[in-house]
C-alpha positions in Angstrom: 0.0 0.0 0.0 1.3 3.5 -1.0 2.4 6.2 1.7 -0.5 8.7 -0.2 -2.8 5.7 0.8 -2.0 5.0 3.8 -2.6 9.1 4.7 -5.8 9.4 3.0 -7.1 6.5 5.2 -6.1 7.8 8.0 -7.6 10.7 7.6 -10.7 9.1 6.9 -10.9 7.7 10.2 -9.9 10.7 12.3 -11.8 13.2 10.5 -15.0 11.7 9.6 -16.2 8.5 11.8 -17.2 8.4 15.7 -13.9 7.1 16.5 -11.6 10.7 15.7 -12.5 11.3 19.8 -12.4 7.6 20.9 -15.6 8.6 22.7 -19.4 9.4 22.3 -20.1 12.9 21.4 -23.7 14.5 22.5 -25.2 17.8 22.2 -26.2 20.5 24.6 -28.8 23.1 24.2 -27.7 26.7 26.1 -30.0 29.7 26.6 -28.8 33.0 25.2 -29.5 36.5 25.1 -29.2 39.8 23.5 -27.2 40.1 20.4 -23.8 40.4 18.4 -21.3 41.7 20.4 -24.2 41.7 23.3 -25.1 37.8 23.2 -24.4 36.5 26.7 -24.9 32.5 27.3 -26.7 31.4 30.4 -24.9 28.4 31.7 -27.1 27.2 34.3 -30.3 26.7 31.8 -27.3 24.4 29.6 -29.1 20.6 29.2 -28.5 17.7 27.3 -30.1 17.8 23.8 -29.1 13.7 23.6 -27.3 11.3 25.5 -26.2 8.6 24.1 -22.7 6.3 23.9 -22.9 7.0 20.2 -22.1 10.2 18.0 -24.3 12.5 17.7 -22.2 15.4 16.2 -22.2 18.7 13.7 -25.2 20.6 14.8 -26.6 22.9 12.0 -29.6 25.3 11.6 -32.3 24.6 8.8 -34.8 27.5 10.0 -35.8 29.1 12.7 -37.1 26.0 14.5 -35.1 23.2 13.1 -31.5 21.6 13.8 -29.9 19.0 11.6 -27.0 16.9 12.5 -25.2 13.8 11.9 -26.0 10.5 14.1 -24.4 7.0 14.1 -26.4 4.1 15.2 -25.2 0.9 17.4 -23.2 -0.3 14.3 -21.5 2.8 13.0 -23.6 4.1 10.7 -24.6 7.5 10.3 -27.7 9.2 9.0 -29.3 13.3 9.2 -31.3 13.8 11.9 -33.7 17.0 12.2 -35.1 18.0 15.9 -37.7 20.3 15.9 -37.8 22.7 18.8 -41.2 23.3 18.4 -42.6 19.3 18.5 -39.2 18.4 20.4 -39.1 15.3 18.1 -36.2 13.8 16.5 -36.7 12.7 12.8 -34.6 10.6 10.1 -33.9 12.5 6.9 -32.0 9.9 5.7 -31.9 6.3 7.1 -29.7 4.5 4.9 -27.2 1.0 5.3 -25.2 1.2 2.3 -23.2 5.2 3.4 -23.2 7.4 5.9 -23.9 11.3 5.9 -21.9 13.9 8.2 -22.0 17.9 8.0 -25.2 18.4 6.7 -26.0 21.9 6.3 -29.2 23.7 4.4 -28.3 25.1 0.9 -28.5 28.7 -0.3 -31.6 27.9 -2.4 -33.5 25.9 1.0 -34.4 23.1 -0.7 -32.3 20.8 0.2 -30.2 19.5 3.2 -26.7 18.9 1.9 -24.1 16.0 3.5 -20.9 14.8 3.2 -21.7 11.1 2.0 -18.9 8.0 2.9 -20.1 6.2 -0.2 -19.6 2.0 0.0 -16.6 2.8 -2.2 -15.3 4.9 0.4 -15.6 8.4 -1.9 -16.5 11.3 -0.3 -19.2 13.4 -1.9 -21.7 16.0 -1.4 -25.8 14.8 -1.9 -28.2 16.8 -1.6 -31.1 15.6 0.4 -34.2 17.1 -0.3 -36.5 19.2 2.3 -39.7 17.0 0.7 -37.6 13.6 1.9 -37.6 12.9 -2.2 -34.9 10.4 -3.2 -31.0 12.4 -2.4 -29.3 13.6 -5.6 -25.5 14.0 -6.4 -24.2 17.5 -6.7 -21.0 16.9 -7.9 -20.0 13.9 -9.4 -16.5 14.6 -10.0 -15.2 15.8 -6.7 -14.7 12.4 -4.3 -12.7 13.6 -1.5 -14.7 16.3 0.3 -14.4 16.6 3.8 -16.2 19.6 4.9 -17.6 22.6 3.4 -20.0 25.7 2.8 -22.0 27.6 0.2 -21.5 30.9 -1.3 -24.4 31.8 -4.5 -25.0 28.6 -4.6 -22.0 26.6 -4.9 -19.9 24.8 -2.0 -16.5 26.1 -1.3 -15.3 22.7 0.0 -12.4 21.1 2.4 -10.9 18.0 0.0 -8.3 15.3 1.8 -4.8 15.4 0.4 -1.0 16.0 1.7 -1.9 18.9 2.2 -5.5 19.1 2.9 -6.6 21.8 0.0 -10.0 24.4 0.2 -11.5 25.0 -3.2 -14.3 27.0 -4.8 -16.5 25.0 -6.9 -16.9 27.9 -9.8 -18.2 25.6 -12.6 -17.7 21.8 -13.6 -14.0 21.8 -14.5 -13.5 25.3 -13.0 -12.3 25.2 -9.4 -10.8 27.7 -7.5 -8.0 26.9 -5.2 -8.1 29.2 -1.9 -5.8 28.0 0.0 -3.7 24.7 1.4 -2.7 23.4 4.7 -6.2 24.0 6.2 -8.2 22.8 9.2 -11.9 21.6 8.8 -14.1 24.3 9.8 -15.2 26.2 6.4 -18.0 29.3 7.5 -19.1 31.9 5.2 -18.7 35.6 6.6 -22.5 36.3 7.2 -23.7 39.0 4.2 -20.6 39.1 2.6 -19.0 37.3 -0.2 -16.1 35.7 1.8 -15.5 31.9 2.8 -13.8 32.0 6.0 -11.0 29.2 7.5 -8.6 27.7 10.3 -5.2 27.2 9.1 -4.3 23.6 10.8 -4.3 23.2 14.1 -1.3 21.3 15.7 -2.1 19.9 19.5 -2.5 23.0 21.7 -1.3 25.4 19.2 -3.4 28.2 18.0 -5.1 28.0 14.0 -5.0 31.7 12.0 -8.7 32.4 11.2 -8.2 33.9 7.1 -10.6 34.7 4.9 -11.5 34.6 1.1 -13.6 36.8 -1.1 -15.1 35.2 -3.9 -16.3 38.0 -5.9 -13.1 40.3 -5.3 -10.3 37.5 -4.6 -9.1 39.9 -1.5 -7.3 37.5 1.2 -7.8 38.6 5.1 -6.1 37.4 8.4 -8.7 37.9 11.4 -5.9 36.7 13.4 -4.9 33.8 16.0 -7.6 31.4 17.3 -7.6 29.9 21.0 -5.3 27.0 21.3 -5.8 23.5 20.3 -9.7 25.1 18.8 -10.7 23.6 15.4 -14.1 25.0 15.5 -15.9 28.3 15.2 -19.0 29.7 13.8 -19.9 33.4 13.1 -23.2 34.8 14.9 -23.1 37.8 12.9 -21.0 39.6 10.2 -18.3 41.0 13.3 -18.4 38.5 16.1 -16.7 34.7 16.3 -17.9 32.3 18.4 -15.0 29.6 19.5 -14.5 27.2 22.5 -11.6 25.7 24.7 -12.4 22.8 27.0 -15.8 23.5 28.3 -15.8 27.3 27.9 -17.2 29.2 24.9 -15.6 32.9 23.8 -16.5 35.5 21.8 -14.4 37.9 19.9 -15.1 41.1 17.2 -13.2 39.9 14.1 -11.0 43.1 14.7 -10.0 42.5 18.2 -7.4 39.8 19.0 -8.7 39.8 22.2 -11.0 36.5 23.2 -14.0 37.4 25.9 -15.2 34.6 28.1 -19.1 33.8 27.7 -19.0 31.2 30.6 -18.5 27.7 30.9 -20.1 24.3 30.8 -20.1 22.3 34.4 -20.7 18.7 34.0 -19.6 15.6 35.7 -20.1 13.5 32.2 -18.9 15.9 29.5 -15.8 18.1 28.4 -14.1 19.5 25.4 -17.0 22.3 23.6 -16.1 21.6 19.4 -18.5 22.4 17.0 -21.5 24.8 17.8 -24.6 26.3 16.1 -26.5 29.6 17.0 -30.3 30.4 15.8 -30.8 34.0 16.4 -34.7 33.3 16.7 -34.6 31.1 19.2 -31.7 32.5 21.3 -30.3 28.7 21.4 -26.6 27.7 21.4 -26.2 24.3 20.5 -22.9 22.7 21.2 -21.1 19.4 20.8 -19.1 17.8 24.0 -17.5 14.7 24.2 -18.8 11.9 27.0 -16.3 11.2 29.3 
């Protein structure tokens, strides 16, 4: 077996199946209030969303009252689940043997929930499932390595395994944009603006450079160092970051290298705050911890 090989299935397994954390991963629901550089969390109302020895991992917002995210069952596989905060029921979007979705995310148009589908062949493509829970469609058929990703007029500036991990703008069939090289795996567009923003890899505890790309004018931005060891952050608005370290969340203006505590997570069965997901209508923070 080649040393490319070897990589690429490596990566496989620490990136995208349960196992990356060698534990269970479950998500938590946190109050918040006020807004932008206002939002304050409210640890004490912070509850368990599921709880289970399996992983239930990258929350997303649909709409104002639904979350998608990615589940594994008792034998590993993993299929999009939506909760609705309004029912509080879980449902299957997808409930499939043969692959297994992560990252799904709504599309610019809102008709679909995309995914990052682990084919049986082991290639990693985007579907599109749609809203209707009609049959899932391929989007692109000639990109096989995608990790992670997000959408900008329509078209998914994706994350794609390699030595070095590479971010690219799908432009067209046959037209991709390279951004940049040497990247983590959070991809966020910058809320009402054209840029795709990005953690330079993280190595243990050191700190990833948040950058930025913008697709209609090609201008390149640093917004600075991350906290250490973080792999994760999400944007609540166009200025503010949200990231995490340990069970603590912080939030910082995009100009300002200075991190602000928001408070911190106490629990005797969870640590370690990765990916998150804010809905402004619902003045929710969803988080993902790892079980201990």
């Amino acid at each position: 077996m080649n040393t490319k090989l070897i990589f690429l299935l490596f990566v496989y397994a620490v990136l995208l199946t349960p196992g990356y954390s060698q534990t269970g991963t479950d998500l938590w629901i946190l109050e918040t209030s006020g807004k932008g550089g206002n939002l304050k969390i409210l640890p004490e109302t912070a509850k368990k969303l599921t709880d289970r020895p399996e992983y239930d991992n990258q929350p997303s917002f649909i709409n104002e009252h639904q979350l998608v995210f990615s589940a594994a069952d008792e034998n590993g596989n993993h299929d999009i689940i939506v909760y609705n905060f309004e029912s509080e029921k879980f449902t299957n979007l997808s409930k499939t043997d043969d692959r297994s979705e992560f990252s799904p995310r709504i599309t610019d148009c809102g008709m679909y929930i995309a995914a990052v589908v682990m084919e049986e062949d082991k290639k990693q493509r985007i579907w599109l499932y749609p809203t209707s829970f009609e049959p899932a469609e391929l989007l692109y058929d000639d990109i096989d390595s995608v990790g992670y990703y997000d959408w900008y007029d329509n078209k998914a500036a994706m994350f794609l395994l390699g030595e070095p991990n590479q971010l690219i703008y799908a432009r067209g069939r046959n037209d991709l944009l390279h951004i940049d090289s040497g990247i983590d795996r959070s991809i966020v567009k910058r809320p009402k603006t054209s840029e795709i923003t990005y953690v330079t890899e993280v190595s243990g505890d050191e700190p990833g450079t948040i950058k930025s790309f913008d697709i209609e004018s090609g201008a390149r931005e640093v917004h600075l160092e991350g906290l250490k060891g973080a792999r994760d952050f999400i944007w609540i608005d166009k200025k503010h970051l949200l990231m995490a370290s340990g069970n603590e969340i912080f939030i910082r203006k995009y100009s300002n290298s200075e991190w602000k505590s928001l408070g911190e997570i106490k629990s005797d069965t969870h640590q370690k705050i990765t990916r998150m997901a804010y809905s402004e209508d619902l003045n929710v923070l969803v988080v993902t911890m790892d079980r201990i």
